[in-house]
C-alpha positions as CSV (number, residue, x, y, z in Angstrom):
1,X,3.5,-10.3,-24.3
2,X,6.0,-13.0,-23.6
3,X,7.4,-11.0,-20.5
4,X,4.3,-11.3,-18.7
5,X,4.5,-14.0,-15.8
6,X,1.4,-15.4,-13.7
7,X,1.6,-14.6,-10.4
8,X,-0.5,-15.9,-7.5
9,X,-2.2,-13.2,-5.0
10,X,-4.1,-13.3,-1.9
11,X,-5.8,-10.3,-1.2
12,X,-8.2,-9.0,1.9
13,X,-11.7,-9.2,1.1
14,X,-12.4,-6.1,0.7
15,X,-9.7,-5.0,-2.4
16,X,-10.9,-8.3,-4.0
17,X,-14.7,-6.3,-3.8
18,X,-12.9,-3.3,-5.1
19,X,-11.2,-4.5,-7.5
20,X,-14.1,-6.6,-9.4
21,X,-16.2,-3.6,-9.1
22,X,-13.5,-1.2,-10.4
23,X,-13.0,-4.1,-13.3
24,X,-17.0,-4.2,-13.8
25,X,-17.4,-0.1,-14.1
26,X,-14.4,0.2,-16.4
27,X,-15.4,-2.6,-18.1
28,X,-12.1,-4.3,-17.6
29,X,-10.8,-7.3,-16.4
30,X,-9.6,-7.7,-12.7
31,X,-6.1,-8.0,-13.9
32,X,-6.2,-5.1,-15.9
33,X,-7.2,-2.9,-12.7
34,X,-4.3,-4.4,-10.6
35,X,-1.8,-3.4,-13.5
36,X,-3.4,-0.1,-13.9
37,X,-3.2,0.2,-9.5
38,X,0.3,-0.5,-9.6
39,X,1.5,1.1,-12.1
40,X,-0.7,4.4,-11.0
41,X,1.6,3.8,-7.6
42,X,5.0,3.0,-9.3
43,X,4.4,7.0,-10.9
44,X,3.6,8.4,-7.8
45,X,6.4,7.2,-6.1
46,X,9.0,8.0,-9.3
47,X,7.9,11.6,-8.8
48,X,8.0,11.5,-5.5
49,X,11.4,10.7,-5.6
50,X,12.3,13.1,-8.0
């Protein structure tokens, strides 16, 4: 997992909320459910595009 770099991110309030839940119901860390977010969106739009 060398390829992985930190990055910092401010986010509204109410995503951080959302994300710690999503992370606490999945039982996940909050890192985990932004990589799982993004990536969910990175597939929409391939398809989209396709």
């Amino acid at each position: 997992m060398s390829d992985r770099k930190p990055m910092q991110l401010r986010l509204p309030a109410e995503l951080k909320a959302w994300i710690e839940a999503e992370a606490k119901k999945n039982g996940s860390s909050q890192n985990s459910e932004v990589i799982r977010a993004v990536r969910d969106r990175m597939e929409r739009a391939e398809t989209q595009s396709n």
